[in-house]
N, C-alpha and C positions, 0 to 999 in steps of 0.2 A: 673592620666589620663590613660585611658584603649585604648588598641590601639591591632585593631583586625590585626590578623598575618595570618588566613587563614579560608578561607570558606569549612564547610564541608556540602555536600545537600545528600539526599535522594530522591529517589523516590519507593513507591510501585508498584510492577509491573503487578499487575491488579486488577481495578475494574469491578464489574459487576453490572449493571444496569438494573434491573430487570422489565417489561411492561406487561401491558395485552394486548396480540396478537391482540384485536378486537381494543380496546377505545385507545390504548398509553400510555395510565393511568401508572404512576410509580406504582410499589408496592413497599411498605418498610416494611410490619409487615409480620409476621408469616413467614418467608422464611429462611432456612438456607443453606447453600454452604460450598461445599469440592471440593477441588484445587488442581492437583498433576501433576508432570512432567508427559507427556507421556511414559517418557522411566526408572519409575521408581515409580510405577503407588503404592506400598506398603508403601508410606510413602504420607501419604493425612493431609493439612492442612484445618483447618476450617475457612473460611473467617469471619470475624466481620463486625457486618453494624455500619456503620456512624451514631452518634448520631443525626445528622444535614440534610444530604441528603438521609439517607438513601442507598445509595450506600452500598454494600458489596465487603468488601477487604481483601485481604492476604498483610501483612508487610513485607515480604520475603518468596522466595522460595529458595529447596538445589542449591548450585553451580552459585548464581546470585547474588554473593555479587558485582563485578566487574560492574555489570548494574545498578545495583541499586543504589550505595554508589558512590560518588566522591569526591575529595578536590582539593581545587585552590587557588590562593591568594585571600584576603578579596578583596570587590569591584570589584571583574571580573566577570562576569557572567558565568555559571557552562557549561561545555561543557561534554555530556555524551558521553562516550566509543562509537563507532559502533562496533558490534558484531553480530554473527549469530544469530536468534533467538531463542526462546526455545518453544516450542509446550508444550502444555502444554491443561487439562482437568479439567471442573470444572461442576459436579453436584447439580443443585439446588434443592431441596425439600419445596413442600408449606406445613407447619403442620398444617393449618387449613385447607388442604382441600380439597383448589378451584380450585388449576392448578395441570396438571401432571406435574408429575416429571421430568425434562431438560437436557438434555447431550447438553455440548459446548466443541468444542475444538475450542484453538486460540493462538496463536504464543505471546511470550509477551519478552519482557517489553511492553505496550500499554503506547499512550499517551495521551487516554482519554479513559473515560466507556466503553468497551463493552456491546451494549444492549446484555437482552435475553430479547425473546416473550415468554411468558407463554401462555398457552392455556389449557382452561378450564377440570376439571376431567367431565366423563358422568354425576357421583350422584350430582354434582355440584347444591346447591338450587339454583332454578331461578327468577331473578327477575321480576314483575310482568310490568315493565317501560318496557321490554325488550322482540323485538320476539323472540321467543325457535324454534332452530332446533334443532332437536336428532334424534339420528338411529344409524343402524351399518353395517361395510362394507366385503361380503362375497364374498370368490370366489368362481366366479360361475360353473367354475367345480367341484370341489373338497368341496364346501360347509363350509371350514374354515374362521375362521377369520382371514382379512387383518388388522394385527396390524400396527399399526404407519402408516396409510392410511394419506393423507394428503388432507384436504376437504377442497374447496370454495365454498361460494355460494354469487351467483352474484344477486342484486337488483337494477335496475336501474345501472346506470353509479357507483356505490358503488362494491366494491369484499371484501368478510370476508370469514377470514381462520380460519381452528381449526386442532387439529391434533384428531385421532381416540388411542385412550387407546392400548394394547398389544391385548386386545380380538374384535379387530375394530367395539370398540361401540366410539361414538361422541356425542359432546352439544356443540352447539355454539350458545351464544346470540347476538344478532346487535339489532342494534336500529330498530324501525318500518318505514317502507318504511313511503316515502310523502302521504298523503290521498288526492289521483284525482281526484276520481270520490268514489261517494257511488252510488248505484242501487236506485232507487226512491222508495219510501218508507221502506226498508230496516235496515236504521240506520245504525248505527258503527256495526253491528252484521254482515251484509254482506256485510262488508268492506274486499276485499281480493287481492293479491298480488301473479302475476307469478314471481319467482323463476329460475334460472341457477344454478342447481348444477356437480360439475366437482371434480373428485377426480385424486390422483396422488397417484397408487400404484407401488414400484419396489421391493419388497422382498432382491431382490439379489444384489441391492444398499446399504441398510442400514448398517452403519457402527458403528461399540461398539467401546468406547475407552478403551484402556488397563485399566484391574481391574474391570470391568463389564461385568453382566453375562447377561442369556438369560432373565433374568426378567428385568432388566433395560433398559431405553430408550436408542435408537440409539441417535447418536449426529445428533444433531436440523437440522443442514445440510444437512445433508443426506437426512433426512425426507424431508425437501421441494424441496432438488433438485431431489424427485424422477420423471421419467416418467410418463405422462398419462397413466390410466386404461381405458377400454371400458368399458361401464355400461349398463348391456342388460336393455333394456325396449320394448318388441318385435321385438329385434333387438342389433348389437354392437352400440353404440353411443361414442361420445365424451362426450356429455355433457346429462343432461334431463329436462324437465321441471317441477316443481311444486308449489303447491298453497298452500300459509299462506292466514290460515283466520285470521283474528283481533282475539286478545286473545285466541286463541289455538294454542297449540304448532305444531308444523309441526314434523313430526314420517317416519322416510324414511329405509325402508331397502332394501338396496343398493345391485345387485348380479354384481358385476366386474370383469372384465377379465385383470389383473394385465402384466405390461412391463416386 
């Protein structure tokens, strides 16, 4: 007769749950991720995705044996350590393509998935189910580009975000507005939709985690908690207006006056 003497558990101590910024859509193919302490940023582990959910995971990280590993008597239930957190950064790259490339940072042991929002590269093919914004976002004094710009645009009671590339070019697809009204004899061809677009640019926000250079993306936070930009359109604005027609893509270039 076998008689258990003691419970040993584990936990990984972080998942990442990878979405598409627009639809929520899990992604699980073509994405790879690298994982490293913050404060020791030369020693980077490669997450594996789960054959099942797709989730992407690291098995252990340095110095968190004590978080992760426990033992107890059989039939108790596993009581984990409290301990300080550990900050910690993880890089995801899509190699097919579609999304830029992601900086996260997040404190772990976690005890369920961290999302990340992926949002679309500019050359990104687009689908033809879907309306196409693109452009790019310039400051308006100086005439450079505002990378890692962080764009909405608002349809009806609907807001869709995309983030702007390192040279603040953007593509963001959403679905097509509700059809209200057509123009009487018109057809779907002068079928068209006013538009809310609002960017958020802070330059002096954006934050790299340790072991990334000036070509790689700020962490994802940063980017969205940057301040609003004015966006001249005859004037500074908060916000601007513009028009999707049915099946053309809407082309916007943006001149900003960045927080």
């Amino acid at each position: 007769m076998t008689q258990l003497l003691e419970r040993h558990s584990y936990r990984a101590p972080l998942a990442l749950e990878c979405v598409d910024g627009v639809t929520g859509v899990v992604v699980s193919d073509g994405l790879t991720a690298t994982v490293w302490r913050k404060d020791d940023p030369d020693v980077r582990l490669t997450a594996r995705r789960s054959p099942y959910s797709g989730l992407l995971g690291v098995l252990t990280l340095p110095g968190m044996w004590q978080q992760t590993h426990a033992a107890g008597p059989a039939g108790v239930p596993t009581t984990w350590p409290v301990g300080p957190p550990t900050p910690v950064s993880a890089l995801v790259i899509d190699t097919l393509g579609r999304y830029l490339p992601t900086s996260i940072a997040v404190d772990v042991p976690v005890t369920a998935p961290f999302q990340v929002e992926l949002f679309s590269q500019p050359a990104r093919s687009v689908a033809s189910r879907c309306a196409t914004v693109r452009g790019e976002v310039r400051d308006n004094g100086s005439g450079e580009a505002l990378g890692w710009a962080y764009v909405t645009v608002v349809s009806g009671a609907d807001s869709y975000h995309t983030v702007a590339d390192q040279l603040g070019r953007f593509l963001l697809q959403m679905p097509w507005p509700d059809a209200l009204s057509v123009p009487t004899g018109s057809g779907l061809a002068g079928l068209t939709w006013q538009l809310t677009v609002e960017v958020q640019s802070e330059p002096s926000a954006l934050v790299r985690s340790p072991g990334l250079g000036a070509d790689d993306p700020p962490e994802l936070a940063s980017i969205t908690g940057q301040q609003a930009a004015q966006l001249i359109d005859g004037g500074p604005h908060s916000s601007i207006e513009a028009t999707l027609a049915y099946q053309s893509p809407l082309v916007l270039a943006l001149a900003a006056v960045p927080s």
